[in-house]
C-alpha positions, 0 to 999 in steps of 0.5 A: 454493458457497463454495471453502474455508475461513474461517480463525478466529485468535486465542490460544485460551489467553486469548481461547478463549469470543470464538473459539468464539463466532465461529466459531460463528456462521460455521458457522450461515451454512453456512461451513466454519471452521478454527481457529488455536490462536496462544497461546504458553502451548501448552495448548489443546483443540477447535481443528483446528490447535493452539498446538504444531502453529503453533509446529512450522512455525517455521525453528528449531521449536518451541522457539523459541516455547516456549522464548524465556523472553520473552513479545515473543520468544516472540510474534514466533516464533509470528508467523514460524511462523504466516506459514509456515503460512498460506503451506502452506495452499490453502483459505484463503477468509478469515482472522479474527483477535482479538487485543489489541496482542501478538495483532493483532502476531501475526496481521496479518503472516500475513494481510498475506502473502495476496493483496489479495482475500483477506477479512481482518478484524482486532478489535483494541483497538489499531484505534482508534490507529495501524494502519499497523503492522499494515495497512501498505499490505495490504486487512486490514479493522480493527474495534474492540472497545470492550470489551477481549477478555476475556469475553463480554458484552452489548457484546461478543456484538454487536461479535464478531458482527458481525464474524463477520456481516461476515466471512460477508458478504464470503466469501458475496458473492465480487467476480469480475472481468469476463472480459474485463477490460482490462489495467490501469495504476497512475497516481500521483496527488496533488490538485495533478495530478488534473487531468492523472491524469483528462485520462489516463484519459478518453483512455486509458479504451477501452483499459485500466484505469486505477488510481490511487494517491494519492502519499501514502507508503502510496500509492507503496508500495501501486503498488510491492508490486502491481507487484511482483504482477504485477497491472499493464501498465505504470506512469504514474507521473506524481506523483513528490513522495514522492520530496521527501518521503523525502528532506526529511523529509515526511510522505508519503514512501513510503521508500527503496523507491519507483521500485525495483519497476521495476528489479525487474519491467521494466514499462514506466514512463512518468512525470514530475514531479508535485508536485516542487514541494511537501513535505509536513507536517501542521498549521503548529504540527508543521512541524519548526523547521529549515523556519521561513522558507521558503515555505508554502502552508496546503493545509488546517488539517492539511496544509502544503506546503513549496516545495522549492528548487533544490538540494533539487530537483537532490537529488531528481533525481539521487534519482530518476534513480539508480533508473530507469536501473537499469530493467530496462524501457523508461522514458520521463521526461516533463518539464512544462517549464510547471510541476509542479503547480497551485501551479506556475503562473504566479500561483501561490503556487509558481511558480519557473521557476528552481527548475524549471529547475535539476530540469530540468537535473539531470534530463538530468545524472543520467538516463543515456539509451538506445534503451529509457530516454528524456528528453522535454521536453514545453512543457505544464503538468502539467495542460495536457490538451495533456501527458496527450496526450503521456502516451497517445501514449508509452503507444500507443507501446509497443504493446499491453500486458497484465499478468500478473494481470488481477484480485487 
């Protein structure tokens, strides 16, 4: 049987009929359903947790919700307040929300502030644009209303409903981890190293779960947060390129923030220096003028990669070391000293031996050594089977490793 509740959220003063009508079908399926009145009018009715007793859950009261004189001042104080007292609640089985651009900025900070696992699904008109701001790296689910939400009709009953039938689907059909899970490890990842990210895995299979990531921004930063969680053994941070990415202007930069979850935590990372090599944009027309005559290699019709230079490469390198030796935990920094990627390679659009080994260089000059942070030269390309060897033999090394939650 289902434990607890699921969570309908939305503002009750403009959008009370679709509301209604969701939780209506929820509880046609049997569920118990709580719903969240987020409306900054304050007048509502047949809700369990009106707009008043949200807004009395903000740091400054109420007032500040009702009294901002500002509607945007008014909707992020009812956010804040939302967060605080979703963070109050233990019967939380799943949340659904409904909400145009101010309600889905409303809701989706309290559902990002859940546990990954958690079912979360946001109907928002704003799903057909840009979600990052509002799923960031977090497992919210978002549906697109097609109409607006304002009335109930013929499209809007099927579109609410199933989202309603979708979010019944997920709290009925809970996903429970194996007892006997394996301790899991997060590996970056990029399509010029899924060579070496797989050799890893086949070798270290019987022994962990292996997690990849893609090194796309969201991806290093997804790896971040769950390590931050507690959800991982150790770090196989094998694809570094966001680094080159946040600090040349790429598109897959996943922020200052990245490489700090380990000064954080003191899980074990062992690394290297994947696609190092490249920067990442997106269609040749949007690479920004600055770059025009360096060197390019078109990945597909919207991906362009820009080698990086020595001197970019020394940048990121001093970058990077910085934050690992601040590492609360045993680091081992493993250097493919036959190339970075499989555009480093001999015959390869990006093959520099020199631009390599200048990161080589200031690798040793930055990262400041001891019994627990260790410099590894290893003669292998990043791809050679022969370097994901290296990577499991450093990880056995370190004895057997287990994490703080073995599922979400």
């Amino acid at each position: 049987m289902l434990r607890g509740a699921a969570y309908v959220v939305g503002t009750f003063d403009t959008k009370a009929p679709e509301l209604h009508y969701v939780a209506e079908l929820l509880r046609r399926r049997g569920l118990c359903t709580v719903l969240v009145d987020v409306g900054t009018r304050g007048a509502t009715a047949d809700v369990q947790w009106s707009a008043q007793a949200i807004a009395a859950y903000h740091p400054q009261g109420a007032q500040a919700v009702f009294e901002s004189g500002e509607r945007g001042l008014s909707v992020t104080a009812m956010s804040a307040a939302l967060c605080r007292f979703i963070a109050t609640r233990t019967d939380v089985a799943g949340v659904i929300g409904l909400g145009g651009s101010g309600g889905t900025a409303l809701i989706t900070p309290a559902m990002r502030s859940l546990p990954i696992g958690v079912p979360k699904l946001m109907v928002s008109t704003v799903a057909s644009g840009n979600t990052a701001p509002y799923v960031d790296v977090h497992d919210i689910t978002m549906m697109f209303p097609v109409t607006d939400i304002a009335g109930l009709n013929r499209l809007s009953r099927v579109i609410l409903g199933n989202a309603a039938h979708a979010l019944a689907g997920m709290l009925e059909n809970p996903i429970v981890a194996p007892a006997d899970a394996k301790p899991a490890l997060a590996l970056s990842m990029f399509g010029v190293t899924t060579p070496c990210v797989q050799h890893v895995c086949a070798l270290l299979d019987t022994e962990y779960e292996c997690m990849a990531f893609h090194a796309n921004g969201p991806g290093g930063r997804a790896l971040e947060a769950l390590a931050d969680g507690g959800h991982f053994a150790g770090l196989l941070d094998l694809t570094t390129t966001e680094a080159v990415d946040h600090l040349f202007g790429g598109v897959c930069s996943a922020g200052d923030e990245r490489f700090e979850a380990v000064v954080r935590t003191g899980l074990p990372w062992i690394g290297s220096c994947g696609a190092l090599d490249m920067v990442n944009f997106g269609a040749p027309d949007d690479v920004p003028a600055r770059w025009r005559g360096r060197k390019f290699h078109r990945h597909n019709a919207n991906v362009t990669l820009m080698r990086t230079t020595a001197e970019e490469l020394r940048e990121a390198a001093a970058w990077i070391a910085e934050k690992l030796t601040r590492a609360a935990g045993p680091v081992c920094w493993l250097i493919p000293e036959g190339g970075l990627s499989a555009l480093d390679a001999p015959g390869q659009s990006f093959w520099d031996p020199q631009a390599d080994a200048a990161l080589f260089a200031a690798i040793e000059r930055h990262f400041v050594q001891s019994p627990t942070h260790r410099l590894l030269r290893v003669p292998h390309h990043i791809n050679d089977p022969a370097f994901a060897a290296v990577v499991a033999q450093q990880v056995r090394a370190l004895g057997p490793l287990s994490d703080a939650s073995a599922a979400p």
